[in-house]
N, C-alpha and C positions, 0 to 999 in steps of 0.2 A: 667745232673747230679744235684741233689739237693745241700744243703750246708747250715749249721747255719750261722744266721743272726741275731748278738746283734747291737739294735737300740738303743742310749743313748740319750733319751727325759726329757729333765729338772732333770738331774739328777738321773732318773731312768733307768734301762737298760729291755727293750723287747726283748722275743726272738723270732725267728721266722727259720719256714725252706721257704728254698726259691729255685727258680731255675730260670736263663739265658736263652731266648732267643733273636731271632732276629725278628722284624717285622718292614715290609717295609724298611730292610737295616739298623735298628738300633737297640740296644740292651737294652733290658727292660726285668725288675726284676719281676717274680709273684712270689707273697706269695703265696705258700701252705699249710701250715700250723702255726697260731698262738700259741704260748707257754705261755706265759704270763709275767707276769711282774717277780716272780721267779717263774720258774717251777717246779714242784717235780721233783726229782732225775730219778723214775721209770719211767713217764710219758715221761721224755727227754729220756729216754735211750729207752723206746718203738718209740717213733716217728723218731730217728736218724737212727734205724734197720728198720723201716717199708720205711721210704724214701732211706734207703741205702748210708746216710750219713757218708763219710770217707772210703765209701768200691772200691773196685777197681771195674772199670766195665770194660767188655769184648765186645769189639765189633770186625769192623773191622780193617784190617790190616792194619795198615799207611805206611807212611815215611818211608823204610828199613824195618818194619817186616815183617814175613811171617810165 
Protein backbone atom coordinates (compact mmCIF):
# COMPACT_ATOMS: atom_id res chain seq x y z
CA UNK A 1 0.00 0.00 0.00
CA UNK A 2 1.46 3.33 -0.98
CA UNK A 3 1.27 6.42 1.63
CA UNK A 4 2.41 10.36 1.64
CA UNK A 5 5.73 11.08 2.57
CA UNK A 6 6.59 14.91 3.67
CA UNK A 7 10.51 14.98 3.74
CA UNK A 8 11.79 18.25 5.85
CA UNK A 9 15.06 19.23 4.19
CA UNK A 10 16.73 22.43 5.49
CA UNK A 11 13.68 23.91 6.16
CA UNK A 12 11.86 22.99 3.20
CA UNK A 13 9.22 20.15 3.05
CA UNK A 14 9.04 17.44 -0.16
CA UNK A 15 6.50 15.38 -0.90
CA UNK A 16 6.55 12.17 -2.16
CA UNK A 17 4.30 8.93 -2.52
CA UNK A 18 6.07 6.18 -1.23
CA UNK A 19 5.56 2.50 -0.41
CA UNK A 20 7.13 -0.50 2.12
CA UNK A 21 8.83 -3.40 1.41
CA UNK A 22 10.78 -6.06 2.63
CA UNK A 23 14.19 -7.23 1.03
CA UNK A 24 16.42 -9.70 2.26
CA UNK A 25 14.51 -9.59 5.67
CA UNK A 26 14.56 -5.80 5.91
CA UNK A 27 12.38 -3.18 5.27
CA UNK A 28 13.07 -0.42 2.76
CA UNK A 29 11.22 2.73 1.53
CA UNK A 30 10.70 3.17 -2.58
CA UNK A 31 9.69 6.39 -3.73
CA UNK A 32 7.20 6.17 -6.32
CA UNK A 33 6.32 9.12 -6.99
CA UNK A 34 7.89 12.78 -6.57
CA UNK A 35 5.57 15.86 -5.81
CA UNK A 36 7.71 18.60 -5.19
CA UNK A 37 8.75 20.94 -2.98
CA UNK A 38 4.68 22.56 -2.91
CA UNK A 39 2.58 20.70 -5.13
CA UNK A 40 -0.49 21.83 -6.78
CA UNK A 41 -3.66 21.01 -5.01
CA UNK A 42 -5.00 19.02 -8.43
CA UNK A 43 -1.79 17.29 -9.04
CA UNK A 44 -1.58 15.85 -5.25
CA UNK A 45 -5.18 14.90 -5.41
CA UNK A 46 -4.54 13.05 -8.79
CA UNK A 47 -1.47 11.28 -7.72
CA UNK A 48 -3.15 10.28 -4.07
CA UNK A 49 -6.27 8.59 -6.26
CA UNK A 50 -3.99 7.15 -8.84
CA UNK A 51 -1.76 5.29 -6.07
CA UNK A 52 -4.82 4.87 -3.81
CA UNK A 53 -3.68 6.77 -1.09
CA UNK A 54 -5.92 6.63 2.17
CA UNK A 55 -8.28 4.08 0.32
CA UNK A 56 -8.87 0.77 1.98
CA UNK A 57 -7.82 -2.14 0.18
CA UNK A 58 -9.33 -5.52 -0.12
CA UNK A 59 -7.48 -8.52 -0.03
CA UNK A 60 -7.39 -11.62 1.88
CA UNK A 61 -8.96 -12.72 4.88
CA UNK A 62 -6.80 -12.57 8.00
CA UNK A 63 -6.81 -13.04 11.73
CA UNK A 64 -10.70 -13.86 12.47
CA UNK A 65 -12.21 -12.61 9.29
CA UNK A 66 -13.92 -14.41 6.78
Amino acid sequence: MAYLVIRNVKGGRYFYIAKSARKNGKVVQKTLEYLGHEPDPARLRRALEYWQVGTKRQGKAGKGER
